[in-house]
C-alpha positions as CSV (number, residue, x, y, z in Angstrom):
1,X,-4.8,-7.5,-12.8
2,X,-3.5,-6.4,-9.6
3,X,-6.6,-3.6,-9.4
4,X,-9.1,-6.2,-9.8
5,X,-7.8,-8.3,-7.0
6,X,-8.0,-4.7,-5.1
7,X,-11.3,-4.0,-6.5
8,X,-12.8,-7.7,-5.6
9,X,-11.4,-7.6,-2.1
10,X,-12.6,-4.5,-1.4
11,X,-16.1,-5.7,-1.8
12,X,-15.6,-8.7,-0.2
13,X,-14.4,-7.3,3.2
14,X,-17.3,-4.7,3.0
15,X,-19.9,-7.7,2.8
16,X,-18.0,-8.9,5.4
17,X,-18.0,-6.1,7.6
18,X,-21.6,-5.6,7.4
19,X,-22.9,-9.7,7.9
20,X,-20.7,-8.9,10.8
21,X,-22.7,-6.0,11.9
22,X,-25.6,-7.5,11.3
23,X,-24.8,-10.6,13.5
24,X,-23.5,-8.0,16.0
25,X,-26.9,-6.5,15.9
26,X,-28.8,-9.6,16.4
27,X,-26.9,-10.9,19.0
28,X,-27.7,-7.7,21.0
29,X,-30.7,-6.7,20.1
30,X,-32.1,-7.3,23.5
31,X,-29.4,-5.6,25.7
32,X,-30.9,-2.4,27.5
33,X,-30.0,0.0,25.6
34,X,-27.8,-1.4,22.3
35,X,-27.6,1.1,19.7
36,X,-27.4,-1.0,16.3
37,X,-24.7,-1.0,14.2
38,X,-25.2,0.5,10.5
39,X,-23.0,0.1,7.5
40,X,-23.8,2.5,5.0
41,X,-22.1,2.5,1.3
42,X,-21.5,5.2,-1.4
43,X,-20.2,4.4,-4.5
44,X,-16.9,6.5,-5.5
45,X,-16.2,7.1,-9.2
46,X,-13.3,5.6,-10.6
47,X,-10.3,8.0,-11.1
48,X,-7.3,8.0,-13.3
49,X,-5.4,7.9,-17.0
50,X,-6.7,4.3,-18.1
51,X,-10.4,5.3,-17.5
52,X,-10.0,8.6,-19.3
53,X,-8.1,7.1,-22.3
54,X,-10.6,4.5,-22.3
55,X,-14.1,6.8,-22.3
56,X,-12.2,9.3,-24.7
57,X,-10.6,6.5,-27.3
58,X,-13.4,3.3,-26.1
């Protein structure tokens, strides 16, 4: 349970961080020379025994 609440908050403070970026990036957009914020995600593969025993035994 505990690596879902991880999981779940660490999607919720990305959306976070980029609606902030984005606001960021409006607010400024007509400042002499502002160079806009960009948020870029990559997913990461999910790594230990659980997922192994899980694909392997499913």
């Amino acid at each position: 349970m505990d690596r879902l609440i991880y999981t779940a908050m660490s999607g919720a403070k990305q959306a976070f961080l980029q609606q902030a970026g984005v606001a960021n990036n409006l607010a400024n957009a007509a400042s002499t020379g502002y160079r806009a914020m960009e948020h870029k995600f990559r997913a990461v593969p999910v790594q230990g025994r659980r997922v192994a025993y899980a694909c392997l035994y499913g």
